[in-house]
C-alpha positions, 0 to 999 in steps of 0.5 A: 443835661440829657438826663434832665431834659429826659426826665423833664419830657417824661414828666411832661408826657405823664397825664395830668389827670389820673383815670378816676377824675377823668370820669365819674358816676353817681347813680340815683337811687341804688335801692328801690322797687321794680321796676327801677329807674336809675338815674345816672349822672356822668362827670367827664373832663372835656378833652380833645381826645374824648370820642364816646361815654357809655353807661353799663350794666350787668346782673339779675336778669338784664343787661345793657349799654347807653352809649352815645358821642362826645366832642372832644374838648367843646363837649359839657362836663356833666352829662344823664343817662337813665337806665329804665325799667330794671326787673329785681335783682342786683346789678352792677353799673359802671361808665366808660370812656374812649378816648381815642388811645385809650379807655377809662372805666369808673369803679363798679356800683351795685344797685339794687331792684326789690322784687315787689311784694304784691303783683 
């Protein structure tokens, strides 16, 4: 009876939600002229350990992070972040999510900022 009670508990203790359906990101458009605007929408799952979301990004000749607060449960699914104005190049944008033992990153998405031909 003790091992089953273990093995109950530790797959209780098991989240229920892995990493990639605790936060996604979708970026719109991944392609354009400079300077690009990337329209960035972030799905989190509320939960009470939830504390802040940032949106990175990192390549071509800027970098930068967006990151703002979340209450916990009682916070909205969907959240928008616009990264403005990104010089040609091609950059590499993820979202993170703290939570209060732990971080979850989505998986990395290239954009990329055309050098306009006529300046």
């Amino acid at each position: 009876m003790g091992v089953r009670l273990i093995i109950l508990f530790s797959l209780l203790c098991v989240p229920l939600l892995s990493a990639d359906e605790l936060i996604t990101l979708s970026l719109d458009p991944m392609v354009g002229d400079e300077p690009l605007t990337v329209h960035a929408t972030i799905r989190i799952d509320p939960h009470y350990l939830n504390y802040e979301v940032c949106v990175e990004w990192d390549g071509g000749p800027q970098e930068g992070r967006g990151c703002w607060s979340l209450s916990g449960q009682y916070d909205h699914r969907t959240h928008y972040y616009d990264i403005k104005n990104l010089p040609a190049g091609e950059y590499t944008v993820l979202a993170r999510l703290n939570q209060v033992r732990s971080s979850h990153v989505t998986p990395a998405q290239t954009v990329r900022s055309l050098e306009t031909p006529f300046k």
